[in-house]
C-alpha positions as CSV (number, residue, x, y, z in Angstrom):
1,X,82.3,137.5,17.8
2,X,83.5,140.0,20.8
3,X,87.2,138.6,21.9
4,X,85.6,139.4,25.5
5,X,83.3,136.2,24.8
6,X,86.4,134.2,24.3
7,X,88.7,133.5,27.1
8,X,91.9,135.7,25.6
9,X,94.5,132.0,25.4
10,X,92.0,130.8,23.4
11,X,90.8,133.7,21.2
12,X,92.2,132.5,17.3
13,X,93.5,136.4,16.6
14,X,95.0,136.4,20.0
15,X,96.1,132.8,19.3
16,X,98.1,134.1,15.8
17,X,99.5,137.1,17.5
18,X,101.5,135.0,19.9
19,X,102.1,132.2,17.4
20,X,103.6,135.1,14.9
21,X,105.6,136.6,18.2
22,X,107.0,133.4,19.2
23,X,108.9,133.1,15.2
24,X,110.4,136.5,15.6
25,X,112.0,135.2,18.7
26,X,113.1,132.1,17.3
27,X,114.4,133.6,13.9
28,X,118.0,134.0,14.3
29,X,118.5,136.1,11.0
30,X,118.1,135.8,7.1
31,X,119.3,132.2,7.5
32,X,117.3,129.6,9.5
33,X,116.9,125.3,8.4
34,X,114.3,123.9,9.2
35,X,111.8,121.4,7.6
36,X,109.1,121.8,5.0
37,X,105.7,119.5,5.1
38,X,104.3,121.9,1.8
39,X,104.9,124.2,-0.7
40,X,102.2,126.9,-1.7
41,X,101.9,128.3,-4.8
42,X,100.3,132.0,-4.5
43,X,97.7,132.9,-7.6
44,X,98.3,136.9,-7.3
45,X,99.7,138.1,-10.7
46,X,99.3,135.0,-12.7
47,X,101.2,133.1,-14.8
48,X,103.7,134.6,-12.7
49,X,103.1,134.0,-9.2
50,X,104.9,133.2,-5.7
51,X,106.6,129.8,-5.2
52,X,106.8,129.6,-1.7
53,X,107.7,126.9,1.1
54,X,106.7,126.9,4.5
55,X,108.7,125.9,7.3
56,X,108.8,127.0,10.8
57,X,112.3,128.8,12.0
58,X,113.4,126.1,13.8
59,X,113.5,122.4,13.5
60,X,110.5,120.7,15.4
61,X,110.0,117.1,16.0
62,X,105.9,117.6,15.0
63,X,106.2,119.6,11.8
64,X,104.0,117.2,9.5
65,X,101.5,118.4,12.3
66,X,101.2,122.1,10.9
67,X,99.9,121.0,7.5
68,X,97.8,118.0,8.2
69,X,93.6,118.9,7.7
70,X,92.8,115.3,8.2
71,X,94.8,115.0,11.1
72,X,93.2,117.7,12.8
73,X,89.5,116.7,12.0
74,X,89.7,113.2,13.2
75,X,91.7,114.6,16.4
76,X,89.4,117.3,16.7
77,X,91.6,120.2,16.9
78,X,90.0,123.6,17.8
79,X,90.7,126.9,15.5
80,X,93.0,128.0,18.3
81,X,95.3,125.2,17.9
82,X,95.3,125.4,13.8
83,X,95.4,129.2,13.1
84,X,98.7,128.5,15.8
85,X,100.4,125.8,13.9
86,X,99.8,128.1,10.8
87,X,100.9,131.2,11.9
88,X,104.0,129.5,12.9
89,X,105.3,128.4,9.3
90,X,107.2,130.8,7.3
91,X,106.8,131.6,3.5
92,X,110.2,131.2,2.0
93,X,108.7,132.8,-1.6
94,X,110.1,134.0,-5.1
95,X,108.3,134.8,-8.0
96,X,108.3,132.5,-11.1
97,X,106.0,132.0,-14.2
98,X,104.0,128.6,-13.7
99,X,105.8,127.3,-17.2
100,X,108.9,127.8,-15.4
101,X,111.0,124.4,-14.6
102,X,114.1,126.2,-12.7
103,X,115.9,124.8,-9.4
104,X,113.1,125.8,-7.1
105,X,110.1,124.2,-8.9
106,X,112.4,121.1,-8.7
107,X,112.8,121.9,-4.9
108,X,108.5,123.1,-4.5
109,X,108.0,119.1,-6.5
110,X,110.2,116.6,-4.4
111,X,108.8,119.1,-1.2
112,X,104.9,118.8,-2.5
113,X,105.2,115.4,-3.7
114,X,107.6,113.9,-0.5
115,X,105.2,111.7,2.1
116,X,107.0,113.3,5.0
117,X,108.7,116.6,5.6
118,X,111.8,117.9,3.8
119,X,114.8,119.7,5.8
120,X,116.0,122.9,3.6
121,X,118.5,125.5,4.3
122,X,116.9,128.4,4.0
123,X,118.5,132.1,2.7
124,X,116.2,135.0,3.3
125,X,116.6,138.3,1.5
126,X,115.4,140.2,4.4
127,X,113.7,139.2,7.6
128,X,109.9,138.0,6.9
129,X,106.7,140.1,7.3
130,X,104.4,139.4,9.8
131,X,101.0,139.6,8.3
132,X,97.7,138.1,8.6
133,X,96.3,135.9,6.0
134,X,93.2,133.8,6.5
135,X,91.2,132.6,3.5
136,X,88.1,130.8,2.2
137,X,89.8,128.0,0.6
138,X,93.1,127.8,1.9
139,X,94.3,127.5,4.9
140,X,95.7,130.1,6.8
141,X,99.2,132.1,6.0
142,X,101.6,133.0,8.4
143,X,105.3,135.1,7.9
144,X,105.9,135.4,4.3
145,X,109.8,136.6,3.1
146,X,111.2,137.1,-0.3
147,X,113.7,133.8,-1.0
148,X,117.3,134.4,-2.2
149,X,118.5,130.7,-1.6
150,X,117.0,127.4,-0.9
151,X,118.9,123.2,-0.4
152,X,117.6,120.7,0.5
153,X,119.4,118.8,3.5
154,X,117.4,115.4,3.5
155,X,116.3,112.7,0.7
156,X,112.2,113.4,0.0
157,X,110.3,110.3,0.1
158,X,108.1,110.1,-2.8
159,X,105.6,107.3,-3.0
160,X,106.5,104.8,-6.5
161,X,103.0,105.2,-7.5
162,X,103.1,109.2,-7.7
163,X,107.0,109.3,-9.0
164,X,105.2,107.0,-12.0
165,X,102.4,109.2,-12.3
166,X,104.3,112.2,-12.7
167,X,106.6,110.9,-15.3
168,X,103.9,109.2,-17.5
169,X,102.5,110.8,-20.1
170,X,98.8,111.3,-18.8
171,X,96.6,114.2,-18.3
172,X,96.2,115.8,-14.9
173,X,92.9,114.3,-14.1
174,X,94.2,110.9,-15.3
175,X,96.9,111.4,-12.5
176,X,94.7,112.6,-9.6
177,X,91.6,110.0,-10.3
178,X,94.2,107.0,-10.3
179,X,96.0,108.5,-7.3
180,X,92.7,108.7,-5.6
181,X,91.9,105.2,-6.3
182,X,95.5,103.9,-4.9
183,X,94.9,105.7,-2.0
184,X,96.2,109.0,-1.8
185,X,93.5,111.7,-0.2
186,X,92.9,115.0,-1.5
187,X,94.9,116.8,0.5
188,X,98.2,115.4,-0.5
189,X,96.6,115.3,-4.5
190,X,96.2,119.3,-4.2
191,X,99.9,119.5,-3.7
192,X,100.9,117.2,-6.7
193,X,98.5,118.9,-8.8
194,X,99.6,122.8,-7.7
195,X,103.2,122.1,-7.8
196,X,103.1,121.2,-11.8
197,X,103.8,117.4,-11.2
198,X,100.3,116.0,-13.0
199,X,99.5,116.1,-17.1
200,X,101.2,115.7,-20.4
201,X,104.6,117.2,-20.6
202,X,104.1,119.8,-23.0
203,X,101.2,121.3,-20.9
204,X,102.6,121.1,-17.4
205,X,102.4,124.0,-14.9
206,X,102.2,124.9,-11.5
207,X,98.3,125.5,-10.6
208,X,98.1,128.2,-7.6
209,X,97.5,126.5,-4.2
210,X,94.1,128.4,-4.0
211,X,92.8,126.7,-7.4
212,X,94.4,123.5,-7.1
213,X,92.3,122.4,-3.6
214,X,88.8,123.2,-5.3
215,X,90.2,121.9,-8.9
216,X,91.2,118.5,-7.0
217,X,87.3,118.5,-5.2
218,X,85.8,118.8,-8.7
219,X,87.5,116.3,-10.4
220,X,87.4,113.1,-7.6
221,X,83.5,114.2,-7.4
222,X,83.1,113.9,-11.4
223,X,85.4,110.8,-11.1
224,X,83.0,109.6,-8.3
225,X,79.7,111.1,-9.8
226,X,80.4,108.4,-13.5
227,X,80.1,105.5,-10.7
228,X,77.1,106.8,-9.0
229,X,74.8,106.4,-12.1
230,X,74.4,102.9,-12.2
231,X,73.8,102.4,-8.8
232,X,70.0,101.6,-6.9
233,X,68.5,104.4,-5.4
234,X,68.8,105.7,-1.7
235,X,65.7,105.8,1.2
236,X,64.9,108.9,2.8
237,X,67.6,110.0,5.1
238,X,69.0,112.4,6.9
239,X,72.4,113.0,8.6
240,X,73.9,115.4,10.5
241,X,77.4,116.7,11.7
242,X,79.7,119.5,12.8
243,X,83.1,120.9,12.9
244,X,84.1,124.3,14.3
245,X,81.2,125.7,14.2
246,X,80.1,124.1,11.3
247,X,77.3,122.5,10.9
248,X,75.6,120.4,8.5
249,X,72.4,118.5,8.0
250,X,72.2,116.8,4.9
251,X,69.0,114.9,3.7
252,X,69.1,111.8,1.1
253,X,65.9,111.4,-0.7
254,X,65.6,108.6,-3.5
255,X,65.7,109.2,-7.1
256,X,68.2,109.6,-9.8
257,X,71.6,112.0,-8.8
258,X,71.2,115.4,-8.4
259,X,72.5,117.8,-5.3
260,X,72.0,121.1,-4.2
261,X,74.1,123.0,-1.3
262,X,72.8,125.6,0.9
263,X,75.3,128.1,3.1
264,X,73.3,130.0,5.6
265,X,74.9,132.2,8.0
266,X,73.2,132.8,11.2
267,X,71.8,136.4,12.1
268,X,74.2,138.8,13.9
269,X,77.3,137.7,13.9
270,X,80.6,138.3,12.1
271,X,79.7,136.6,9.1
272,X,75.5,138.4,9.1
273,X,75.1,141.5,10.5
274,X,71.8,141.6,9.6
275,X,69.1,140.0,11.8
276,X,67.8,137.5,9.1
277,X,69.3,134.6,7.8
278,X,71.4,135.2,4.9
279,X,72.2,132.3,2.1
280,X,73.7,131.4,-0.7
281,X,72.9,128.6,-3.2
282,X,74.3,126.3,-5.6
283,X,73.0,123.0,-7.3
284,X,73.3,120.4,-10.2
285,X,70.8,117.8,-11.7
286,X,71.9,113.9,-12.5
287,X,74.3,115.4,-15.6
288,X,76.8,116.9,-13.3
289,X,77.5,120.5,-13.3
290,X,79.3,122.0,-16.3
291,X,80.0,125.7,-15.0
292,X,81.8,126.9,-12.0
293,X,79.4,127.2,-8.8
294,X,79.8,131.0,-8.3
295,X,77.6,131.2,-5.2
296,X,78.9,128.6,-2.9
297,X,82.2,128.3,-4.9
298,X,84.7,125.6,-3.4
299,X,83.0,124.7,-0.8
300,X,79.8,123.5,-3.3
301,X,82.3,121.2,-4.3
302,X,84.3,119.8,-0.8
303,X,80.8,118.8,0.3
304,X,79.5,117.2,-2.9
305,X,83.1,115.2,-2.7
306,X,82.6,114.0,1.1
307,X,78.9,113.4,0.3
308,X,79.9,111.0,-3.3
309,X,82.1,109.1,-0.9
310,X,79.1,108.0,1.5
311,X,77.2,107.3,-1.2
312,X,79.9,105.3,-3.2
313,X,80.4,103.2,0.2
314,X,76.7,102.7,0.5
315,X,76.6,101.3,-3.1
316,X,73.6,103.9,-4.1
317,X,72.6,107.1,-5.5
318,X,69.8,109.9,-5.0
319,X,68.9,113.1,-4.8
320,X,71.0,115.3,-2.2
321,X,69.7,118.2,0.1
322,X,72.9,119.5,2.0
323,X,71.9,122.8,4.7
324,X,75.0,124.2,6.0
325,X,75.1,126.6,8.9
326,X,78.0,129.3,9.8
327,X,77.7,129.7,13.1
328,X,79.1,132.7,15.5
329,X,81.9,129.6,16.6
330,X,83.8,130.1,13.0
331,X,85.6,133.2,14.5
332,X,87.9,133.1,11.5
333,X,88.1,131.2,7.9
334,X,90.4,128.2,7.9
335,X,90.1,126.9,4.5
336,X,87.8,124.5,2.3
337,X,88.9,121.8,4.1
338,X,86.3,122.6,7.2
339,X,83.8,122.0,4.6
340,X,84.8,118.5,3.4
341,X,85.5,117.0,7.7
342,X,82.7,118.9,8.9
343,X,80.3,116.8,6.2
344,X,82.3,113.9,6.7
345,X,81.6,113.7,10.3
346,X,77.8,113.9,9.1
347,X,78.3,111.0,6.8
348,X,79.6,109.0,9.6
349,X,76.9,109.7,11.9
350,X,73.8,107.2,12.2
351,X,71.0,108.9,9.9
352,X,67.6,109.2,10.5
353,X,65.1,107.5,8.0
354,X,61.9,108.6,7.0
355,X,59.0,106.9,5.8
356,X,58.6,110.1,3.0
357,X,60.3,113.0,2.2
358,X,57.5,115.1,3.6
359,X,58.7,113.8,7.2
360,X,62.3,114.6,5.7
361,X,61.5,118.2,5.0
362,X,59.5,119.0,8.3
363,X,62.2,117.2,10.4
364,X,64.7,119.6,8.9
365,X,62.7,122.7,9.1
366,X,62.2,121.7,13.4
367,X,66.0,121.1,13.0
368,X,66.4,124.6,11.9
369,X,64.3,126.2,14.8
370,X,65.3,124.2,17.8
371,X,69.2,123.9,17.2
372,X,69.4,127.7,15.6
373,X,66.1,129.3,16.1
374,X,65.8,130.3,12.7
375,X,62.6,129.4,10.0
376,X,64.0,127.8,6.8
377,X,60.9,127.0,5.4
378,X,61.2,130.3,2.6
379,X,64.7,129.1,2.0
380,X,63.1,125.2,1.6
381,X,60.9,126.8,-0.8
382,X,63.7,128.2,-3.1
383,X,65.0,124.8,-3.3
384,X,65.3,123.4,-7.1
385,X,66.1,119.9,-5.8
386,X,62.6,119.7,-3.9
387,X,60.3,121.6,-6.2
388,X,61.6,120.6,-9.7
389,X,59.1,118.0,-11.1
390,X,56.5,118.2,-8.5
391,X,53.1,118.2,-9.8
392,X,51.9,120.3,-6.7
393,X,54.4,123.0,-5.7
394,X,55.1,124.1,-2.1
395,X,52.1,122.3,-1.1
396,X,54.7,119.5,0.7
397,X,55.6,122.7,3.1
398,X,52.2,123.3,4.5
């Protein structure tokens, strides 16, 4: 998108540029305390990778604010406001092999696994570098610096339940599904998971932030999907919701599990340069999917998690169409976790039900063309989940 189409307070690159500005101002030196609300564990150079904690350079009263995905969805925050409380936390890092069980992974656990924010005293090696970071799955990356010394300067409050969990000997999806089920959302799991706090002794390690979020997704939907089974089947619906420029319609049609994820970008913008839609495609049948979902990757698996929760509330199963559309509005990538609010503001919309899927497939084709003015019914027609099993084709897109 042209920055000129963006009023320049509210443009997210402008937004990270200040953001970054404002810590250089506020860092006094190589030595700052402040308080942590996460760790992150980097995946570059694995097993050995960066152990990092984020913190802003000075101690502010709204810190568990800067790492809080939920938060922001249900308060509807813009991308302006996130990529500012991102680009505002530094990454206090060293490198360490994931096997390693030294002084900092004790500090990155109690940090990770600690309900509220943890005050450290920060020692810097040199001041931090003031790069850009902005990725698919996690979220955005602000000031990174290479860590010579880190204390912590308050008690972290860890929840009984996860303090038991992590000293138990149980494997790592034994941990997050029962964690799930007491409570805990995924967003606080990833960080028990990543920080090498979940599984059997012998095997534990620290799992890289990046692989942790999607490796938490899969699991909850697999722990989700063994429930779904027995349940009656679904009526023809669809639902529909957004988030920064997100947006998703997502049609239920009866029958036995099975779910198949569409990402469409829009023509020309930053995301499609071209003039025609562009997709990308992913899908599993009522046995679950066994391999990695290469084309839609983590976020195949944030929406199946958002969508298994509607359907484990309604007490049903079915066969899942989800369409997502990128739209010009995502100026920049804030993370997997877009994915799983944006559907879950669909899921808590009112659906529309249909007498047939027929009437399910042409409402979402007029969907398509009114609210993006693009034809979907080729990309309709390269759909598994609607043309597997029927007797007569395409002929339900005539």
């Amino acid at each position: 998108m042209n920055i000129s189409r963006l009023s320049r307070d509210s443009h997210p690159i402008l937004t990270k540029t200040k953001a970054v500005m404002k810590v250089k101002k506020l860092l006094p030196g190589e030595r700052f305390q402040s308080s942590s609300p996460t760790p992150f564990i980097g995946h570059s150079g694995y097993p050995y990778v960066n152990v990092g904690l984020l913190a802003p350079p000075v101690m502010v009263d709204n810190v568990w604010e800067y790492d809080a995905p939920l938060h922001w969805s249900a308060q509807d925050y813009q991308i302006p406001k996130i990529v500012e409380f991102r680009s505002s936390l530094i990454n206090s890092r060293t490198k360490a092999s994931v096997k390693s069980r030294d002084r900092m992974l004790e500090i990155s656990q109690e940090v990770g696994l600690s309900s509220i924010p943890v005050d450290i005293d920060v020692t810097l090696k040199k001041k931090p570098e003031f790069l850009a970071a902005f990725d698919n799955i996690a979220m955005p990356l602000g000031p990174y610096a290479e860590l010579k010394k880190v204390e912590l300067s308050s008690t972290p409050k860890i929840p009984h339940k996860v303090d038991k969990v992590s000293n138990d000997e149980l494997k790592a999806v034994e941990g997050i599904t029962y964690l799930y089920d007491s409570g805990f959302d995924e967003h606080y799991l990833t960080k028990v998971l990543s920080v090498g706090a979940l599984g059997l002794d012998k095997s534990k390690r620290m799992v890289p932030t990046k692989w942790s979020i999607t490796a938490t997704d899969d699991m909850l939907g697999k722990h989700i999907h063994k429930e779904l089974l027995d349940l009656p089947e679904v009526d023809n619906l669809a639902f529909y919701g957004s988030y920064l420029g997100n947006y998703y319609l997502v049609l239920f049609f009866p029958g036995l599990w099975s779910y198949e994820l569409f990402e469409m970008y829009t023509p020309r913008t930053k995301w499609n340069k071209s003039p025609k839609l562009h997709y990308m495609t992913d899908h599993e049948d009522m046995n679950g999917r066994k391999d990695y979902a290469e084309s839609t990757a983590g976020g195949y698996y944030a929406a199946r998690l958002g969508i298994m929760e509607k359907l484990k509330s309604m007490k049903r199963q079915g066969r899942v169409l989800a369409l997502r559309f990128i739209t010009e509005e995502y100026t920049n990538p804030l993370g997997v976790w877009v994915v799983r609010e944006a559907v879950r503001k669909a899921m808590k919309a009112k659906p529309i039900q249909f007498s047939g899927k027929e009437l399910a497939i042409r409402y979402a084709k007029s969907f398509a063309s009114k609210k993006f003015g693009q034809d979907i019914t080729e990309i309709l027609q390269r759909s598994i989940l609607l043309t597997k099993g029927e007797q007569k084709g395409l002929v339900a897109f005539k």
